[in-house]
N, C-alpha and C positions, 0 to 999 in steps of 0.2 A: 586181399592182403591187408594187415590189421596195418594202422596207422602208428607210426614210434611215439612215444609219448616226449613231449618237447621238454629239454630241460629247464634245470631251474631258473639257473644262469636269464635265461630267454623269458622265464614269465617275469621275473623282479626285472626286466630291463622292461618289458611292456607296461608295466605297474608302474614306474617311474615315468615312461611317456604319458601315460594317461594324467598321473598328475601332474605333472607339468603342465600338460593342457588343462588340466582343470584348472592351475593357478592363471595360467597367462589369460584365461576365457573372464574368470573374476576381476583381473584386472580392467579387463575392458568391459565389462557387467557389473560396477562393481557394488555390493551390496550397500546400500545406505542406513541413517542410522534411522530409530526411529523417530525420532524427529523430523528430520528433512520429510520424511511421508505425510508427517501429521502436518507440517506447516503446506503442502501441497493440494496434500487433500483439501485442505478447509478451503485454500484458496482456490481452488477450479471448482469446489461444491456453490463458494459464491459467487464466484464467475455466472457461473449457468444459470445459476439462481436469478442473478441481475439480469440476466438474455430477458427469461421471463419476464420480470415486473416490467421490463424498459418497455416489452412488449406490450404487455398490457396496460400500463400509463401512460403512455404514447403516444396509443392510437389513434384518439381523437384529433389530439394538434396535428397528429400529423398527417392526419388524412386531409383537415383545416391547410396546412399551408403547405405541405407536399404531392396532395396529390393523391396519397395512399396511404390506406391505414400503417402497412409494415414499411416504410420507407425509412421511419427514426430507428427500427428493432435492428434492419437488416444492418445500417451503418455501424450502432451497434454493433452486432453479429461477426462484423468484417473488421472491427478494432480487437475483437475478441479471439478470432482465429489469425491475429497477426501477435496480439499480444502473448498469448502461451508460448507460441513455441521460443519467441523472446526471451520469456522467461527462461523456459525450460535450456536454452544455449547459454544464455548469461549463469546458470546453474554450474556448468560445466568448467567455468574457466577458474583462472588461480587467482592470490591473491595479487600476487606480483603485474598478472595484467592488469585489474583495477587500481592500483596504484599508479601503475604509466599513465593511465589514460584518465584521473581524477584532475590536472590542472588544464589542460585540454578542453577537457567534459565542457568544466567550470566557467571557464571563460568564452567557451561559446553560445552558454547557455545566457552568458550575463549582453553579450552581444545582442545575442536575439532580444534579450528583455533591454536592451537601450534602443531599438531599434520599434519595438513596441511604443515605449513613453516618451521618445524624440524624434519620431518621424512619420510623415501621413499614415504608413503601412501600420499602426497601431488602429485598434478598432473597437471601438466602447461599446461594451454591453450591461444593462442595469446597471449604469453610472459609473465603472471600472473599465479602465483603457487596459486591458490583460490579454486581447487577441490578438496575433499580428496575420494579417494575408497576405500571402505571397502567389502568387498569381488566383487559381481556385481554391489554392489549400488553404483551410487556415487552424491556428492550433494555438496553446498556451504556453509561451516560454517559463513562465513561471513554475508550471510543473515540472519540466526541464531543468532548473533550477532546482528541485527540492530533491530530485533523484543525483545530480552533480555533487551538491551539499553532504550528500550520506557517503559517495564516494569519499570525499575529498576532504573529510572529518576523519573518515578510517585512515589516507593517508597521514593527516599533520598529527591526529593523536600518537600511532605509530611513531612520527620523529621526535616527537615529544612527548615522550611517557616517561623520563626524568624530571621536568620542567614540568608536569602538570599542577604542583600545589604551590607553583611560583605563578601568581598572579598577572607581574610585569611581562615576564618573557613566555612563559606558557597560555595563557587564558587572552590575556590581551589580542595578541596577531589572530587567535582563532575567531573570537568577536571584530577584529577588522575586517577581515576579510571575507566572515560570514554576514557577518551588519551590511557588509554594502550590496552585498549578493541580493538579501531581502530589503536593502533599503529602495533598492530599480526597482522591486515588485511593488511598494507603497509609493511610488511616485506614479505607479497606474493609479491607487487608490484601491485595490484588491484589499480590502483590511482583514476580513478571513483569512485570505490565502496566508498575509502574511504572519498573523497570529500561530498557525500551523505550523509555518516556518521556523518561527522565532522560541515556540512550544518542543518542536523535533529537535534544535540547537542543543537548547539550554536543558532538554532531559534529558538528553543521551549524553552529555557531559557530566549529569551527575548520577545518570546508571552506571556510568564504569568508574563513577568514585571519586571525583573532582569533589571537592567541602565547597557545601551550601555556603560558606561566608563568601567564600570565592565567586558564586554565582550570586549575589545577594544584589553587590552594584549593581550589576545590566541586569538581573530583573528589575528593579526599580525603576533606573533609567528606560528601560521600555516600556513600564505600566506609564511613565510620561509622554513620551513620546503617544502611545495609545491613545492617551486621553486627549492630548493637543492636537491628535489628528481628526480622533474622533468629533470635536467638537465646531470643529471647522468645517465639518460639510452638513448641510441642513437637513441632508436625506439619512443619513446618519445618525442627525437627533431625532428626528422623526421616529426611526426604527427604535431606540434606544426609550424615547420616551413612548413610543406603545408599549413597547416590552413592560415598560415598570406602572403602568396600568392595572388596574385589577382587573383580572380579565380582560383585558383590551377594550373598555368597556365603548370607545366606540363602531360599534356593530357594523361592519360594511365600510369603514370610510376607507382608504388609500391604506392609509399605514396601519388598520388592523386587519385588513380583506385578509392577507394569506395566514396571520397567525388565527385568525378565527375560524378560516375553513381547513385549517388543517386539523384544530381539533374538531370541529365539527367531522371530520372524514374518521378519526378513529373511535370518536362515540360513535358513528354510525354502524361500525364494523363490531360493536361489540367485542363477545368471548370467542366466536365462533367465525365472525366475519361474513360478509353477504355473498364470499366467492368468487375466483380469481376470476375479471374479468367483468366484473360488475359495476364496478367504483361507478357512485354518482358524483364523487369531487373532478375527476379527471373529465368530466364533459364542460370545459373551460372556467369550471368555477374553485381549482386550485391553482395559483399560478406556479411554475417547474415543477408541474405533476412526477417527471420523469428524472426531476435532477434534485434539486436541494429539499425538494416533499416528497419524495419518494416512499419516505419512513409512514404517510402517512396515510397512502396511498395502501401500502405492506397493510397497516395498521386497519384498512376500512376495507378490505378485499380480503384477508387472511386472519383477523380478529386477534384478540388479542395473545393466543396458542403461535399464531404467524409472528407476530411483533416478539416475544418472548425466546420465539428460535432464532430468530433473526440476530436478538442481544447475544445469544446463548452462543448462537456461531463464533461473532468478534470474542467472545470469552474463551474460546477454545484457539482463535488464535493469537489471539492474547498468550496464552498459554504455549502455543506454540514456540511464538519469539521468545518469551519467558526462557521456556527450556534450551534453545538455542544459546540464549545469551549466556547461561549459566555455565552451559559445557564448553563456549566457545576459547579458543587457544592461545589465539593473538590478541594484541591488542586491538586490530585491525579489525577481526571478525568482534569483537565484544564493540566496537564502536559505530560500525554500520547498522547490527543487528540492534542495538535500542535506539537508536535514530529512526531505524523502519518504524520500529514496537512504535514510538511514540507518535508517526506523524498516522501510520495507519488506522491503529485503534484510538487516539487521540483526536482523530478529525472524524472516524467513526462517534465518539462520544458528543463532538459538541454536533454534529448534522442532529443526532436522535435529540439530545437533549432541544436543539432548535425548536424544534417537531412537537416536542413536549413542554415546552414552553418555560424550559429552565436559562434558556441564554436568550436571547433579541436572537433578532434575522440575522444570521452573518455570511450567508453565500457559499457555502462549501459544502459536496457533495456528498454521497454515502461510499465509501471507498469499494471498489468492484462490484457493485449491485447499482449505483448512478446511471444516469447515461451522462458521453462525453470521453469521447473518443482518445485527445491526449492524456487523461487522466485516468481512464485505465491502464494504457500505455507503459507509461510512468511509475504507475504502480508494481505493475504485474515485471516491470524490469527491476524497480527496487525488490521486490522479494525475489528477482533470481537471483538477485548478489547474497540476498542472505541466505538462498539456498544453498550458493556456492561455497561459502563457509562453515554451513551447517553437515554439508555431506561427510559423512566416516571413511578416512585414507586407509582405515587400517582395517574396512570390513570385509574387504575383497581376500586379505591375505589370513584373516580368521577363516573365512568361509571354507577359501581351499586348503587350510590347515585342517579344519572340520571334516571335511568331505574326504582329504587324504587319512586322514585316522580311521575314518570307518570304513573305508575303502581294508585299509592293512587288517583291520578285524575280522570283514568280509574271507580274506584271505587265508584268515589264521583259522578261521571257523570249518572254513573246506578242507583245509588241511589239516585237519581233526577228524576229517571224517574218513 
């Protein structure tokens, strides 16, 4: 018995099921823009990338005071696979949750950094009281702080984006409030850290358009502040007067050891480099092979083709945030997203330039290729936020708009025939 052929009625109601399901499927799939992939990609390409070097600059210390060679990679490894999917959930959420949760953030973060520089739990390393331990664990509130700071800038610009070329009542309470957040961190004596800070502030207040006369005061007032702080610690002038040495010319002593084997490690790596895994600086004659010389460590195992990718990478995500910040909608999304731009590729530029011998010693890492656990962390949560602003609301409902058009042509084509 032949089969009745099903009416029309019956296929246009199936055609409508199906897309329906195809919208509601986008909704919860939903296509992102190209941005958000590019700012992703680069960022888990340096993720991995950092696995390696930490791996292989490491090894030595840490087979020295650990035990085993892979004991600093794997810790590594395990900040790394807590930090993505971090990332990747903080991606997900709205604006409206990082606004509840930016005075909160903030003031626990400022907690933890009082609790660092006034009380025993604070724990000094290379002459900066930035660690606090809390029974085994120990980590840097400061970082804490600079991820709080990018929320919590998206919110007050937001309330304040009438008031932003009013000096008094717009620019003033955001430097109160951000000034003291960084000012706990300089009473560790972290002066990196908080040059980064105070760098991530003041440019992302003038990437979304705040007049330079407006920011003119408190940069000045900080280039003092800097200098009066600078001058006051002797290890400070020390680093400060190798730096402006010619060439460090004294060879080996204290305060030119690490600027001089660092470059010594990327002359040695030439064009080509001697191959991952090789480094003669990381057998105890770089000091923070793994952390603040890492660039140089790139530079004398991957040669100079290595070092050249490396810049090239931070330039693509450089370009990333770029593009984010330009399409972004809010003012919320244009305020966290060059806040990131500046503290990531911005504390990218001064680590290399350290390495290369265009700044003094200043202690700050290579962002996501470093080793140091809260500072991935940290990081890799700051760019889900600007993931989260970056993703396309309206790509989901293109898509199945797409996909329901050629579906109906699909239709019209059989039914031609």
């Amino acid at each position: 018995m032949a089969t009745p052929p099903r009416s029309s009625r019956t296929t246009k109601a199936e055609g409508a099921g199906v897309s329906a399901a195809r919208i509601r499927l986008g909704r919860v799939f939903r296509v992102e823009s190209k941005d958000y992939y590019l700012l992703l990609g680069t960022t888990v390409f340096l993720v991995v990338f950092g696995l390696v070097m930490v791996l292989s600059s490491s090894s030595v210390e840490s087979n020295l005071e650990d035990g085993g060679f892979f004991v600093q990679a794997m810790r590594q490894g395990v900040f790394a696979v807590l930090g993505i999917p971090v990332m990747l959930i903080a991606s997900r959420m709205p604006e409206r949750f990082w606004m509840t949760l930016a005075w909160p953030l903030l003031l626990v973060a400022c907690v933890l950094q009082l609790l660092v520089v006034a009380t025993p739990l604070g724990i000094e390393v290379g002459g900066n009281t930035n660690w606090l331990a809390i029974g085994s664990v120990q980590f840097q509130p400061s970082e804490l702080i600079k991820v709080a700071l990018v929320i919590w800038l998206g919110l007050i610009v937001t309330k304040k984006q009438a008031q932003l070329g009013d000096f008094v009542h717009g620019i003033v309470p955001i430097l109160l409030v951000g000034g003291g957040a960084i000012g706990l961190v300089l009473l560790g004596g972290d002066l990196g850290t908080v040059m980064v800070m105070a760098a991530m502030l003041m440019g992302a207040l003038f990437l979304i358009g705040v007049r330079l006369r407006l920011l003119l005061p408190p940069l000045i007032l900080g280039g003092l502040i800097f200098y009066f702080v600078a001058v006051s610690s002797d290890s400070r002038m020390r680093r400060i007067t190798a730096f402006l040495q010619e060439n460090c010319s004294q060879i080996d002593m204290a305060d030119c050891w690490q600027i001089q084997h660092g470059r010594f490690a990327l002359a040695n790596g030439g064009v080509f480099g001697v191959g991952l895994g090789n480094s003669a600086a990381k057998w105890s004659w770089l000091p923070a092979a793994d952390n603040d010389f890492i660039f140089a460590i790139i530079g004398e195992e991957l040669g100079l083709i290595g070092a050249i990718v490396v810049i090239g990478l931070f330039v693509v995500l450089a370009v990333a945030f770029g593009r984010v910040l330009r399409s972004a909608r809010t003012a919320f999304a244009k305020a966290v997203t060059a806040a990131v731009l500046v503290w990531v590729v911005g504390q990218a530029c001064v680590n290399i330039g350290v390495v290369l011998g265009v700044f003094p010693v200043l202690g700050v890492p290579l962002p996501l290729v470093s080793a140091g656990g809260t500072a991935l962390l940290t990081t890799l949560f700051a760019i889900g936020v600007v993931l989260s602003v970056a993703r396309d609301p309206e790509g989901a409902m293109r898509a199945a708009e797409q996909a329901q058009a050629r579906g109906a042509v699909r239709r019209m084509e059989r039914a031609g025939r």
